[in-house]
C-alpha positions as CSV (number, residue, x, y, z in Angstrom):
1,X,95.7,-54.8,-107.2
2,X,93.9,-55.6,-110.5
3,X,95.6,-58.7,-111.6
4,X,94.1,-58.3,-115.3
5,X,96.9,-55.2,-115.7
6,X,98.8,-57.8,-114.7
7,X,98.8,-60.7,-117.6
8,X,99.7,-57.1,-119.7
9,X,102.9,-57.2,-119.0
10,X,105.3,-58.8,-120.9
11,X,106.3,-61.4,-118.5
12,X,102.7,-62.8,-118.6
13,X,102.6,-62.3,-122.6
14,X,104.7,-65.7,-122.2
15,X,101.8,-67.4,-120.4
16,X,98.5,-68.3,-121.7
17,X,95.5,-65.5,-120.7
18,X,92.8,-67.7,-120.1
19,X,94.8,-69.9,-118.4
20,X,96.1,-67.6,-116.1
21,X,92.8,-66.4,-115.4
22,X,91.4,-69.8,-114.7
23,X,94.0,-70.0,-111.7
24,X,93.3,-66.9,-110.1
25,X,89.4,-67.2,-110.5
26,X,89.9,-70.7,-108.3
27,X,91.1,-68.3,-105.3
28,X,89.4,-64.9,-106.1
29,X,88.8,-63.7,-102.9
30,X,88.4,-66.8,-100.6
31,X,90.3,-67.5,-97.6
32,X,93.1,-69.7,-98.6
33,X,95.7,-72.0,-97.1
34,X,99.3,-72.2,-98.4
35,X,101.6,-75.0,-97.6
36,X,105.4,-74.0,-97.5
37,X,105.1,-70.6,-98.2
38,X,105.7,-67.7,-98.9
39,X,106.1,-68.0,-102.5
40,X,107.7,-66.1,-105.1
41,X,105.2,-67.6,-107.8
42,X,102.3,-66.2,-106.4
43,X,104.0,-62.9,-105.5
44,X,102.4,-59.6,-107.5
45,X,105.1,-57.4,-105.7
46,X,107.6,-59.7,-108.0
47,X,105.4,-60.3,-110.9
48,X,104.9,-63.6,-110.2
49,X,103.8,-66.4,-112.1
50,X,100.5,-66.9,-110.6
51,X,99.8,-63.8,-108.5
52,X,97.2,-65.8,-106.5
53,X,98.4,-63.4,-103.3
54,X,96.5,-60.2,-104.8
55,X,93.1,-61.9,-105.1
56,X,92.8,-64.0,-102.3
57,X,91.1,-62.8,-99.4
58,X,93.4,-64.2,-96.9
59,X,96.1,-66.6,-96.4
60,X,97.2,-68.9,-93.8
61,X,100.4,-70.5,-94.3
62,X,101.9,-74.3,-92.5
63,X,105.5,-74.8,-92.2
64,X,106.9,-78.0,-91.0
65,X,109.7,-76.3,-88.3
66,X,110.2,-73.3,-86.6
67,X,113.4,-72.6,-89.0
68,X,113.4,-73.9,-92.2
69,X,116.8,-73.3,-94.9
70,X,114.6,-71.5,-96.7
71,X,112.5,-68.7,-94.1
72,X,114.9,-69.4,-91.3
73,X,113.0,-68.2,-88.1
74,X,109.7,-69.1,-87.9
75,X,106.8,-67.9,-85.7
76,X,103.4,-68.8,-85.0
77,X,100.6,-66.6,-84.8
78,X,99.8,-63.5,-87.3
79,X,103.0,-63.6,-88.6
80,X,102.9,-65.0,-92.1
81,X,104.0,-62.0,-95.0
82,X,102.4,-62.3,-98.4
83,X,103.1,-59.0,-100.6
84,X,102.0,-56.2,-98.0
85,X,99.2,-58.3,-96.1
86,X,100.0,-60.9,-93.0
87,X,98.1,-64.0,-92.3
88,X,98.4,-67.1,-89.3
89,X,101.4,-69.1,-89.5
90,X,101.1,-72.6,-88.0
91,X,104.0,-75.1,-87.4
92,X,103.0,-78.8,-88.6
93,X,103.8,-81.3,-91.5
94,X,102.3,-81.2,-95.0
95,X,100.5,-84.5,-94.2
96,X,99.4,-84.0,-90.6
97,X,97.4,-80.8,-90.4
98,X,96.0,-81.7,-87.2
99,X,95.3,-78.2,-86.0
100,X,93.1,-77.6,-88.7
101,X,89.2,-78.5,-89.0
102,X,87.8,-80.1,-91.7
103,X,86.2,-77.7,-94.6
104,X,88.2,-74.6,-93.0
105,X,89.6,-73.4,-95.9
106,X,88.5,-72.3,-99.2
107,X,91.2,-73.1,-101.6
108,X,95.0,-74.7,-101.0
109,X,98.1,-74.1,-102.7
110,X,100.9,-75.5,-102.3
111,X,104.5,-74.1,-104.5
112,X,107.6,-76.6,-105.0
113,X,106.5,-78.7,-101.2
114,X,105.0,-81.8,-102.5
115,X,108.3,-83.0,-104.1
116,X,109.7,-82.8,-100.4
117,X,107.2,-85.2,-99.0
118,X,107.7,-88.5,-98.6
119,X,104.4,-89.6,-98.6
120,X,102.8,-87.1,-100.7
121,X,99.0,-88.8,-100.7
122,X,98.8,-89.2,-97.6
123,X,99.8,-85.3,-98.1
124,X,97.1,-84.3,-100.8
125,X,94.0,-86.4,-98.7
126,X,94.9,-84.6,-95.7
127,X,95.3,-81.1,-97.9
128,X,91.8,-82.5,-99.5
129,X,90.6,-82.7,-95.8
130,X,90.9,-79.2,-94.9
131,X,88.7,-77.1,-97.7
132,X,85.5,-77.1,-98.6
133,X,84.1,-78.8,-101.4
134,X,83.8,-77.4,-104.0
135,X,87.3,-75.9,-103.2
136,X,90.2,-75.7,-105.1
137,X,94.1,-76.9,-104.2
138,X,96.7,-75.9,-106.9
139,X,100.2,-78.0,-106.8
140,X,102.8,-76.5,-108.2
141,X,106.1,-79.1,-108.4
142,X,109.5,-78.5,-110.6
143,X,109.7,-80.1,-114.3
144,X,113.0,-82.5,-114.0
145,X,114.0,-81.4,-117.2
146,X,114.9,-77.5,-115.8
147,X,116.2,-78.9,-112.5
148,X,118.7,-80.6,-110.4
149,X,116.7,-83.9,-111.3
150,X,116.8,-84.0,-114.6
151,X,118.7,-87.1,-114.6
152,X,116.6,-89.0,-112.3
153,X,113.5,-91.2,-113.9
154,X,110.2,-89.9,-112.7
155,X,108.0,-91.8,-109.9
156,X,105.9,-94.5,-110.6
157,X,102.6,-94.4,-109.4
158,X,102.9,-98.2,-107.8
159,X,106.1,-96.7,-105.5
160,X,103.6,-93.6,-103.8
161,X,100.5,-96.1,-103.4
162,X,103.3,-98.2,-101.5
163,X,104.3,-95.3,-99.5
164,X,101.1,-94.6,-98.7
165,X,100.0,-98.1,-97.8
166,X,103.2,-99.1,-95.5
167,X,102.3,-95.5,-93.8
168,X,106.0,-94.0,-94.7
169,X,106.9,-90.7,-92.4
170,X,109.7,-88.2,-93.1
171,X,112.2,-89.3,-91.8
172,X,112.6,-92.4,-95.0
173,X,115.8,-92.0,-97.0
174,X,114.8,-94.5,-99.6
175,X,115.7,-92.0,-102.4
176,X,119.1,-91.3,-100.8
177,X,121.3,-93.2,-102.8
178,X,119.3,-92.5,-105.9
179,X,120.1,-88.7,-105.3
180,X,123.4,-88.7,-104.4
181,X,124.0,-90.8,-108.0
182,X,122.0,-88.5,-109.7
183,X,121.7,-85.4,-108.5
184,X,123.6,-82.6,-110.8
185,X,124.8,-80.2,-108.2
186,X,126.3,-78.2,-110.9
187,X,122.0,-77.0,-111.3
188,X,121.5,-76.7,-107.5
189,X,122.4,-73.1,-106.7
190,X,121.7,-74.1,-103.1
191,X,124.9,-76.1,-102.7
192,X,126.9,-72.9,-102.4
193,X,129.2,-73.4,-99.4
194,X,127.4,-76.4,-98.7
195,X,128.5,-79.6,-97.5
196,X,125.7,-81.7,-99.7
197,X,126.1,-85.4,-98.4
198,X,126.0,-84.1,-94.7
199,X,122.7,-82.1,-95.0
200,X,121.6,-84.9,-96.8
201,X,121.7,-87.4,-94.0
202,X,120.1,-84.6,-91.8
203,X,116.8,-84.4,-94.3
204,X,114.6,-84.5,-91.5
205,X,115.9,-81.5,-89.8
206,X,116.0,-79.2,-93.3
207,X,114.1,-81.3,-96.1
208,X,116.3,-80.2,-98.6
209,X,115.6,-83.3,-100.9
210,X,113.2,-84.3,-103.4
211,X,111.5,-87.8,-102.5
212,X,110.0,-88.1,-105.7
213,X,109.7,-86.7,-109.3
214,X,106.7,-85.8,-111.1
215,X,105.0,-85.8,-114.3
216,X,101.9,-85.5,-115.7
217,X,101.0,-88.8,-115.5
218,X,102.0,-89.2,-111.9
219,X,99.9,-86.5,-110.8
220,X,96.6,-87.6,-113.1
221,X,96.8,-90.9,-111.0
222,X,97.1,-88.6,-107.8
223,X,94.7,-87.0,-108.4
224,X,92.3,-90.0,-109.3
225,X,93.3,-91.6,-106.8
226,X,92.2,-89.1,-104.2
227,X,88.9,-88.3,-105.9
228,X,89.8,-84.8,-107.2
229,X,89.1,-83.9,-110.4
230,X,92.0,-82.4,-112.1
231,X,90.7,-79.0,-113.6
232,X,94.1,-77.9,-115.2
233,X,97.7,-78.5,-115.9
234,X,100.2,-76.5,-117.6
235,X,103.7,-76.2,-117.8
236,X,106.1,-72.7,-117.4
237,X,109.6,-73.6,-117.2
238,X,110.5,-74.9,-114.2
239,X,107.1,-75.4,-112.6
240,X,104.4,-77.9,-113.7
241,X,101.3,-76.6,-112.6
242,X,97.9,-78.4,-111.3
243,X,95.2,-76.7,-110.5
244,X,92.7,-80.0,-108.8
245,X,89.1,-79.6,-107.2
246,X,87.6,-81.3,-104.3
């Protein structure tokens, strides 16, 4: 597909041209990993925001179980769907890629997962680990003010560098009382039928919640602080978008 028709349709007329372009030149045809996918965003079948899945030349995708709330069954092997193409799917967390070789990939992205980490540098080093330099890794993570969190106060740098330092793993429920306070369920389409103070406690089997909430400055000092230069932000309604470069 030529993604230049696409930024002419109307839904793109919304989103700056060059900047869209910058974003899909980071991944035009490279081999690129995809943490939590797939994702709608980078969808051309559904217009996506960033149709990064009809330039790139491949795409491997990590999940963190073999059912998620989201995907529900899961398998390894070729059996990740991205518009009409598979790539490998490989069970592991966000911040242990272990099966994974250093430089492998080209380019990461990574669509509304980073907010669901608990550690999230120890996350973006070990997403830094696995492409080549050179490479690109774009984050994409929800703007409190369109979501479920809008009436939580963001993260402070300080509170990450401490999860990082006292080596926190996904199963912490630090944030647990801060989300059941704060949490508008009235914005969380997900809580349909659900029982949400049940699945919270269970976090570690679905991931449902959001460790942390970020902003722009947040994820400048993320980015500094793993030694990636960030290229370019923007921000499209929900999503705040990074793209970074090793």
């Amino acid at each position: 597909m030529n993604w230049k028709l696409l930024i002419r349709n109307t839904y793109f007329k919304t989103f700056q041209k060059n900047r869209i372009e910058t974003f899909l030149n980071a991944f035009n045809k490279k081999d690129v990993l995809e943490l939590g996918g797939p994702s709608p965003v980078f969808s051309s079948q559904l217009i996506g925001l960033i149709p990064i899945y009809s330039v790139a030349n491949n795409f491997t995708n990590v999940n963190f179980d073999y059912y998620t709330i989201w995907e529900k069954k899961i398998n390894t092997g070729n059996t990740f769907k991205f518009d009409n193409r598979t790539g490998e799917q490989f069970i592991m967390e966000a911040t242990d890629l272990h099966l994974i070789k250093d430089a492998q990939y080209d380019g990461l992205v990574s669509s509304h997962c980073l907010e669901h980490v608990s550690n999230p540098i120890k996350a973006v080093l070990e997403w830094k680990r696995v492409i080549k330099k050179g490479g690109y890794i774009l984050i994409i993570v929800p703007n409190k003010h369109e979501t479920f969190d809008h009436r939580r106060d963001y993260t402070t740098f300080e509170h990450i560098v401490s999860d990082f330092e006292n080596g926190v793993k996904e199963d912490d429920m630090t944030h647990y009382d801060e989300i059941m306070k704060l949490h508008d369920r009235e914005k969380d389409r997900g809580l349909i039928g659900v029982d949400f103070e049940t699945r919270s406690k269970d976090n570690l089997k679905n991931r449902c919640l959001h460790h942390h909430v970020f902003n722009d400055e947040l994820m400048k000092k993320l980015a500094d602080f793993a030694s990636l230069k960030l290229v370019q932000m923007d921000t499209f309604g929900v999503h705040l978008v990074y793209l970074l470069r090793k």
